[in-house]
C-alpha positions in Angstrom: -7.7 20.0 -13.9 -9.3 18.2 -10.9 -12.2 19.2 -9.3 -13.0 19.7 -5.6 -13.5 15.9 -5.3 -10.9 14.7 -7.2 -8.4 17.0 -5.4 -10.0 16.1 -2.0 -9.3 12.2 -3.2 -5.5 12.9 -4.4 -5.0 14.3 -0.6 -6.7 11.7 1.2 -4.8 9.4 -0.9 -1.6 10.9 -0.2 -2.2 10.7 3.8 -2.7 7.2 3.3 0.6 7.0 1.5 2.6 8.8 3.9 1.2 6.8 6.7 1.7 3.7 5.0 5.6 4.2 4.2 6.2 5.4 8.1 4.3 2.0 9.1 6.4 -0.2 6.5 9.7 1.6 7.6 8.5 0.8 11.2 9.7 4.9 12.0 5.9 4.8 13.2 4.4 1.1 13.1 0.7 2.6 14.5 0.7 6.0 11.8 -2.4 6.3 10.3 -5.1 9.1 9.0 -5.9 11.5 11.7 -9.8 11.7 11.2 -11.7 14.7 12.5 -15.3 14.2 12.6 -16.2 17.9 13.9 -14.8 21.4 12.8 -13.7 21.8 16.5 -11.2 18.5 16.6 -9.4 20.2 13.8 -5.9 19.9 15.0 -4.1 21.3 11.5 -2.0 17.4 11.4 -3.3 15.0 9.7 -1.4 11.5 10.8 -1.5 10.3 14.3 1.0 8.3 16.1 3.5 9.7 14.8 5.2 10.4 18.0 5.5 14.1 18.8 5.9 15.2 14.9 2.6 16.8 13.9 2.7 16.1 10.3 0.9 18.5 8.1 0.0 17.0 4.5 -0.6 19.0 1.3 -1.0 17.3 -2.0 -1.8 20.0 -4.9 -0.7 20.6 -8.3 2.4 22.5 -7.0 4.0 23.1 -3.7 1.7 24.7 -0.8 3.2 27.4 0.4 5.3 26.9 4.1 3.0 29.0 5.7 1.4 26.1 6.1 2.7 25.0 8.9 1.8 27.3 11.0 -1.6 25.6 10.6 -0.4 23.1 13.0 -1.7 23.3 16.7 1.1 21.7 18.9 1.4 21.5 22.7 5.1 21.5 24.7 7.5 18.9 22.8 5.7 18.8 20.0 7.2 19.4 16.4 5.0 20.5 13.5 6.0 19.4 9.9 4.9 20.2 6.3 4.8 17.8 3.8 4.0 18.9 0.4 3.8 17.4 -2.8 3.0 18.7 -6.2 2.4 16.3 -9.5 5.6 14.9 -10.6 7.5 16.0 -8.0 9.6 14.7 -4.7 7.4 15.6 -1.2 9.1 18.3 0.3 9.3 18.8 4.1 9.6 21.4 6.2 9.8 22.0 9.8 11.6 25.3 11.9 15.2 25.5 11.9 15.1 25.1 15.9 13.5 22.0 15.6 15.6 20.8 13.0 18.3 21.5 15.2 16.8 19.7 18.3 16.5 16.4 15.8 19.7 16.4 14.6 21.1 16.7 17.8 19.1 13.9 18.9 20.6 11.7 16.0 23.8 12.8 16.7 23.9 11.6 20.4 22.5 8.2 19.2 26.0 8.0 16.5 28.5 9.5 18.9 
């Protein structure tokens, strides 16, 4: 079992992670940690520069649950995400269908 710090560590660790892969891919060469120094800068993402995808990140000992991502504060444009990851499993992301939609589309206009 980990405790409150350790668990605290695995998620912090996991941000880094995350923001690390979308800076080697160069998907977002600028994503890093989104720190909040005060209660009332708490935006419910946790990576910034990351264009306008407001990426929620869970790390636990199994999936969170998607209600989640209504955690996420957006503004007009903005697309939240979940990514979750349990121990010894694959992250998982999630993200509403209508903004799924609205990225495929724009990944299909850029093959057509």
């Amino acid at each position: 079992m980990v405790s409150g710090k350790g668990a605290r560590n695995k998620g912090l660790n996991f941000e880094r992670e995350i923001a690390k892969q979308l800076r080697e891919e160069n998907i977002f060469p600028n994503a890093k940690r989104h720190l909040e120094s005060q209660l009332s800068e708490c935006k419910g993402f946790d990576l910034d520069h990351t264009g306008n995808l407001k990426i929620q990140l869970k790390r636990n000992k199994k999936y969170c649950s998607i209600s989640k991502l209504q955690e996420v504060q957006t503004e007009q444009g903005d697309i939240p995400m979940l990514l979750s990851k349990g121990d010894h499993m694959e992250p998982v992301a999630v993200l509403y269908w209508k903004d799924f939609l609205r990225i495929i589309k724009d990944i299909g206009e850029v093959y057509e």
